[in-house]
Backbone as CSV, one residue per row, in Angstrom:
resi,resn,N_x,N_y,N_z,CA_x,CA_y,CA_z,C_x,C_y,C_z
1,UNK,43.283,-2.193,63.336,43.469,-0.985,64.117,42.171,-0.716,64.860
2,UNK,42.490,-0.616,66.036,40.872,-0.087,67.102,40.543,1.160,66.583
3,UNK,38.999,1.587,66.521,38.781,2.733,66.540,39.486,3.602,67.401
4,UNK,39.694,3.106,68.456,40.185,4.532,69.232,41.438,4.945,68.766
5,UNK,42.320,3.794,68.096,43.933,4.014,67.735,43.425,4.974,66.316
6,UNK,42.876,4.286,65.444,42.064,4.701,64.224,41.947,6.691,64.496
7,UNK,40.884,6.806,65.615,40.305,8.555,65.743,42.061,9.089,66.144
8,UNK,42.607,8.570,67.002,43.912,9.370,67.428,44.952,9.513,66.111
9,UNK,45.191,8.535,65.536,45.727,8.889,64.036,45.423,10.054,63.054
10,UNK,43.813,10.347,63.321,43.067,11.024,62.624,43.186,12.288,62.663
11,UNK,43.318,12.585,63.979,43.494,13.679,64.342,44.640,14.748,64.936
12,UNK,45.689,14.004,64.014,46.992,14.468,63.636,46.950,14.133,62.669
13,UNK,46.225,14.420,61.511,46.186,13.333,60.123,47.203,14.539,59.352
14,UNK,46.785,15.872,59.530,48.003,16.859,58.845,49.409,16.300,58.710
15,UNK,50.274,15.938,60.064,51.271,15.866,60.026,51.919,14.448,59.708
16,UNK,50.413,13.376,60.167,51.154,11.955,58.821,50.388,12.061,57.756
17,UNK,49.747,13.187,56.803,50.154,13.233,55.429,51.174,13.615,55.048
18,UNK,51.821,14.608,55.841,53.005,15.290,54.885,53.862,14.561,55.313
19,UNK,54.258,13.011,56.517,55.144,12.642,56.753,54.873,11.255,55.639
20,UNK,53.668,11.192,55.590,53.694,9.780,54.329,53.815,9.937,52.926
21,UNK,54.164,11.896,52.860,54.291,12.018,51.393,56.255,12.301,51.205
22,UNK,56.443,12.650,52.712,57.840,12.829,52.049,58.644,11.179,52.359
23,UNK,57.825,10.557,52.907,58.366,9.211,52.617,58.520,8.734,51.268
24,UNK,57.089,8.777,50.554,57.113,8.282,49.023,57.940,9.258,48.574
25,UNK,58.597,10.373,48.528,59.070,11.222,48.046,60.631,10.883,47.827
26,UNK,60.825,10.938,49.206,62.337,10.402,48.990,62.906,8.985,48.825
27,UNK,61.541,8.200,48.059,61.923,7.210,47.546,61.420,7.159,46.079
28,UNK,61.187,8.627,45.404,60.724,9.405,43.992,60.066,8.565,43.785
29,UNK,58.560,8.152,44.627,57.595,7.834,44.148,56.653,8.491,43.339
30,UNK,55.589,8.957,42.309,54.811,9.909,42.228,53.450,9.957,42.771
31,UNK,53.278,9.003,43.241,52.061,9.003,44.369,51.913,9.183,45.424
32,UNK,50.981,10.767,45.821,51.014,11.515,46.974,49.957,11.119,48.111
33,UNK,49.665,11.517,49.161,48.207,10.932,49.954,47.760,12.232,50.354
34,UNK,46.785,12.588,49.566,45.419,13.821,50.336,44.978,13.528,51.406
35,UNK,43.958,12.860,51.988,43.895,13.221,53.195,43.370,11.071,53.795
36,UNK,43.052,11.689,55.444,43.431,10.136,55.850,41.559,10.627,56.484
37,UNK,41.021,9.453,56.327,39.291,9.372,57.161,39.238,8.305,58.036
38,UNK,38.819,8.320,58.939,38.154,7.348,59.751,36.610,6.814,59.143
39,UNK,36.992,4.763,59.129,35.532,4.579,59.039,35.955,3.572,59.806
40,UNK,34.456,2.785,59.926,33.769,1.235,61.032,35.190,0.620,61.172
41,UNK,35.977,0.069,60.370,36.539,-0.733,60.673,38.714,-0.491,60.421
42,UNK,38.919,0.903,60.602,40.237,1.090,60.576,40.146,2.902,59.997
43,UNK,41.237,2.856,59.068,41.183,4.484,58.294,41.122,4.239,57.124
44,UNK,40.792,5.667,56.289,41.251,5.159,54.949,41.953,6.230,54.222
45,UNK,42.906,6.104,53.575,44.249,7.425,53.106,43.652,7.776,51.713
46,UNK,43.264,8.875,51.225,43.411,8.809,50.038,44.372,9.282,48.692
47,UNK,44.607,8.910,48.081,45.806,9.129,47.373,45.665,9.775,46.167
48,UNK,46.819,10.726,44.940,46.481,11.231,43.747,46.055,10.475,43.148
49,UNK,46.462,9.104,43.079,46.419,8.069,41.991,46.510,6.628,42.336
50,UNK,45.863,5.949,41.366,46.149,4.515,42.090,47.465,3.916,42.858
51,UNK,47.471,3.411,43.509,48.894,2.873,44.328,49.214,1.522,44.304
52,UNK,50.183,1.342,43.745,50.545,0.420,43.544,51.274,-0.498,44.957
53,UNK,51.862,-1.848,44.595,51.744,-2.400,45.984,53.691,-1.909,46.633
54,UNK,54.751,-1.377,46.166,55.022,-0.545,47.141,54.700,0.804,47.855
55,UNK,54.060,1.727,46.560,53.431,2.687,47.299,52.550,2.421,48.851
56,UNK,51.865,1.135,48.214,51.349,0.806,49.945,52.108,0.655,51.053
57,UNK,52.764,-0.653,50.667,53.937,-1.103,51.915,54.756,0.162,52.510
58,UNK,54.953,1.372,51.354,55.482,2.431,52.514,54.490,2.855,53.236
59,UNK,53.604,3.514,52.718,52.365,3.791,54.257,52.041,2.934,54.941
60,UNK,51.694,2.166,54.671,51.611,0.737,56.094,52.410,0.612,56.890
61,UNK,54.255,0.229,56.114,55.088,0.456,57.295,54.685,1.890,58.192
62,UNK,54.824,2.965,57.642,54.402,4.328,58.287,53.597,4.283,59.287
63,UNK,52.091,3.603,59.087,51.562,3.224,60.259,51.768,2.310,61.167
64,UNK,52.371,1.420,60.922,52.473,0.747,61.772,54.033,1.222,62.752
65,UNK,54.441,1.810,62.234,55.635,2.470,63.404,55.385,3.387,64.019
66,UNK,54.182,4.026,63.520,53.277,5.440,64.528,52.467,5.328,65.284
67,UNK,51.956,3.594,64.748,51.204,3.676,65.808,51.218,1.973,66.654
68,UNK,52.958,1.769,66.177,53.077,0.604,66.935,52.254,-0.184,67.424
69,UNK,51.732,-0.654,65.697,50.667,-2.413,65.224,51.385,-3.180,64.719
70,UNK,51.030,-4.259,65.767,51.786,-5.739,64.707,50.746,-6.224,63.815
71,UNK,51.726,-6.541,62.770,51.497,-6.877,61.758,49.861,-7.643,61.320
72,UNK,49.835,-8.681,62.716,48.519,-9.158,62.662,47.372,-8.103,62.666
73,UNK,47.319,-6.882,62.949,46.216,-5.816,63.184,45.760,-5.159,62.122
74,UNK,46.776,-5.073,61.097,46.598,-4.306,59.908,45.502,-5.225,58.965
C-alpha cells in the first residue's frame, strides 16, 4: 500500500473500524480492531486480542476492496 493510499485510509479510520468490526461480527468472531496507524511502510490495525489467520483474511479482504489493492500490494 503507498503511503498516500496508506494516510487516505487513515483518515477515515473511524468508519473502517466500525466497518471491520461488524464484519468480524457477523461472522461471531470475538476479535475487535481499536484503532488503524499509519507507519513507513503500509498501516497498522490494532486489535483486542491476538488474531488469528481468519480474523486477518477478513480485514485484508476489507482493505483491499476499499481501497482496491491487488493482491500483489498487500
Amino acid at each position: 500500500m503507498s503511503f498516500d493510499n496508506a494516510n487516505n485510509f487513515v483518515k477515515k479510520s473511524s468508519i473502517h473500524v466500525a466497518n471491520i468490526n461488524r464484519a468480524l461480527k457477523n461472522i461471531k468472531l470475538d476479535v475487535r480492531a481499536n484503532f488503524i496507524q499509519v507507519e513507513n511502510n503500509g498501516i497498522i490495525i490494532s486489535t483486542n486480542k491476538v488474531a488469528d489467520s481468519l480474523d486477518l483474511q477478513i480485514i485484508k479482504n476489507y482493505i483491499k476492496s476499499t481501497c482496491s489493492i491487488k493482491a500483489d500490494q498487500m
